[in-house]
N, C-alpha and C positions, 0 to 999 in steps of 0.2 A: 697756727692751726695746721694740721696734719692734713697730709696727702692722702687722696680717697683712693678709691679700691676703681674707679671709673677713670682715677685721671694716672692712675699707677699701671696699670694693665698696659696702655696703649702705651707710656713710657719705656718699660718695660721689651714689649713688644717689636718697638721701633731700635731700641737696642742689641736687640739679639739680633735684628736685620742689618744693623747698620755693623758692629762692630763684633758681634761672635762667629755671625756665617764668614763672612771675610778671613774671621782669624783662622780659622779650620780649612777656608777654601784655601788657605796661602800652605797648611801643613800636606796640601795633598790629598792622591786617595787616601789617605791611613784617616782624613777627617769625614770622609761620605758619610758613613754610617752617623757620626753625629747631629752632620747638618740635616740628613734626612728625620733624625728624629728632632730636632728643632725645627724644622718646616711643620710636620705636624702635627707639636704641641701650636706653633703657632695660626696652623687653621683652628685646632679646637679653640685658640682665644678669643679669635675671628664669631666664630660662633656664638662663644659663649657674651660676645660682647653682643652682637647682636640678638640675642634672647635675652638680654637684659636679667641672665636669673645670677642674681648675688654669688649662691652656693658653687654655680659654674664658673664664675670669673676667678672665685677663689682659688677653685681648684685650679686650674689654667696660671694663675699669677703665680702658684706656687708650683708647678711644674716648670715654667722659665724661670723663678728664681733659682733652681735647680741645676741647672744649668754655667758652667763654671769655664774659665779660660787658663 
């Protein structure tokens, strides 16, 4: 069975925390800008997980999959 959109998000989410901010915190200023725009993709996920609206999570999961090292 395939992984849900509920259990992929926070997956996802905890990734970018654990292993993309770090990678970017370690290149420097030259990474702010990225991490700050991964902080707030990752509030809107936050959000969007907690409204529970499908179309939002979507959008959100595919904004951090967007996201690249």
């Amino acid at each position: 069975m395939g992984e849900t959109l509920a259990d992929a998000l926070p997956k996802r989410m905890k990734e970018i925390r654990e292993v993309f901010i770090p990678a970017y915190q370690a290149i420097g200023p030259t990474g702010s800008f990225a991490i700050a725009m991964m902080q707030f993709e990752l509030s809107e996920a936050e959000r969007a997980l907690a409204s529970q609206d499908v179309a939002r999570m979507m959008s959100a999961y595919q904004a951090l999959m967007d996201f690249k090292l």
